[in-house]
N, C-alpha and C positions, 0 to 999 in steps of 0.2 A: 440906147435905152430900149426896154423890151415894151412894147402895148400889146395890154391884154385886151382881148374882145369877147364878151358874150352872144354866142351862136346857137340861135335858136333852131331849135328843127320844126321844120317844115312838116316832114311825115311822119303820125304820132303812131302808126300802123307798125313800121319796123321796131319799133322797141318792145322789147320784152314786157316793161315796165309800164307801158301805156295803157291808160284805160281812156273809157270816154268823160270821165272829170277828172283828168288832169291837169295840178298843178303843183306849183315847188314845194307848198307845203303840207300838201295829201301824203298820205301816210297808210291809205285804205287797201290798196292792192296788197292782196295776197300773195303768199309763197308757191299756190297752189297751183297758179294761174301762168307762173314763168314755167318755159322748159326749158328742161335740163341740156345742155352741148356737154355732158359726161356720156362720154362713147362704153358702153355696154362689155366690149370687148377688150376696154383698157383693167392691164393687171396691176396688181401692188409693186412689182417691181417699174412699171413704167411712170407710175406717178414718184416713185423714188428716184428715179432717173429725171424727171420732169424736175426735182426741186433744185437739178445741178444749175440751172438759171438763174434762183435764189440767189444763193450764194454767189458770193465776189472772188474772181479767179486769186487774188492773195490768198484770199483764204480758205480756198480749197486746196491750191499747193501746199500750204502749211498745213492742212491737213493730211494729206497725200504723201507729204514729207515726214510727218510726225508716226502715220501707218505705217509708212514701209521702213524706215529704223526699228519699230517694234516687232515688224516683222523678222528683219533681220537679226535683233538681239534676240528671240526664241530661238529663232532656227540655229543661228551659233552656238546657244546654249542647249538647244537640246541637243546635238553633233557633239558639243565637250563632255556632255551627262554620259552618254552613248559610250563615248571611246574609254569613258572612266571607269566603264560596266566592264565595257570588253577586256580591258586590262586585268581588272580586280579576276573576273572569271576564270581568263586564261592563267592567270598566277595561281588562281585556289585549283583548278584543274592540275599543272602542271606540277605544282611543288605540294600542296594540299593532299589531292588524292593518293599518290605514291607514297605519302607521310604515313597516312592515317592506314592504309593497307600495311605499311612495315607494323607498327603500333598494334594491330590487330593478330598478324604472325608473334610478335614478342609475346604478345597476352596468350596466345595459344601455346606457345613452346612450356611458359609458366606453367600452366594449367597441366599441360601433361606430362612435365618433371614434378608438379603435387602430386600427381596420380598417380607418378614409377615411386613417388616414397613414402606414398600411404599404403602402396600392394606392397612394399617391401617390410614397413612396419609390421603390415597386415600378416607377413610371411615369419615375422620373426614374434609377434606375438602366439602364433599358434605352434610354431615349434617350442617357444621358451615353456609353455607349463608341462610340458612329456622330461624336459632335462632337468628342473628341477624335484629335488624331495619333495617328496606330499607335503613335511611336515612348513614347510617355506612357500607355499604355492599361493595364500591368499594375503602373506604378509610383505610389505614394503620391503626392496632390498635396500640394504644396509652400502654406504660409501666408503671402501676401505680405499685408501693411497696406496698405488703401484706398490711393491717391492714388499710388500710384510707378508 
């Protein structure tokens, strides 16, 4: 069985909280009157560091465990997102651009067999009105069938 004892101090000088009318149910000291043991020199990452005592070693490895899984599932996934990029690129590079450069030649070969038979039209509309009679030169030609 545990006994408890109430231990009085003796010297009311070392406590922060002492005044000279001290008793248990005074309430009058000031905040003003304690000082502070917060070291001047301590950073925000040391008091974060400072609260690893807090916490129960369970469950900061459950925490520690639950981080580094999430860690891990990024980093794998950003690696799979990555090699998806790299593949999709290297296909539209390799089969994509050579595509679209042939497609590009096809449109231009078009373009300049319109051209050889628009100058050739162009050729035979200005020859045709010197071979025809004056008196046929503004009117529609007529469709006669081969052989009559």
């Amino acid at each position: 069985m545990v006994k408890v004892e109430i231990v009085e101090e003796k010297d009311h000088s070392a406590s922060p909280y002492a005044s000279d009318s001290d008793s248990r149910t005074s309430s009058s000291v000031s905040l003003s009157s304690i000082d502070s043991d917060v070291s001047v020199d301590e950073t925000f990452l040391d008091r974060i560091a400072a609260l690893k005592d807090i916490v129960p070693p369970t469950t900061r490895h459950n925490i520690s465990t639950a981080v580094s899984k999430t860690a891990n599932f990024v980093k794998r996934g950003s690696k799979l997102v990555g090699n998806i990029v790299w593949v999709v690129t290297t296909s539209a590079l390799l089969v994509g651009l050579p595509l679209a450069l042939v497609v590009e030649d096809e449109a231009k070969y078009a373009q300049q067999e319109r051209e050889m038979l628009e100058q050739q039209q162009g050729a035979q509309q200005m020859m045709s009105p010197y071979s025809q009679p004056a008196e046929l030169q503004g009117q529609p030609k007529a469709l006669v069938p081969p052989g009559m």
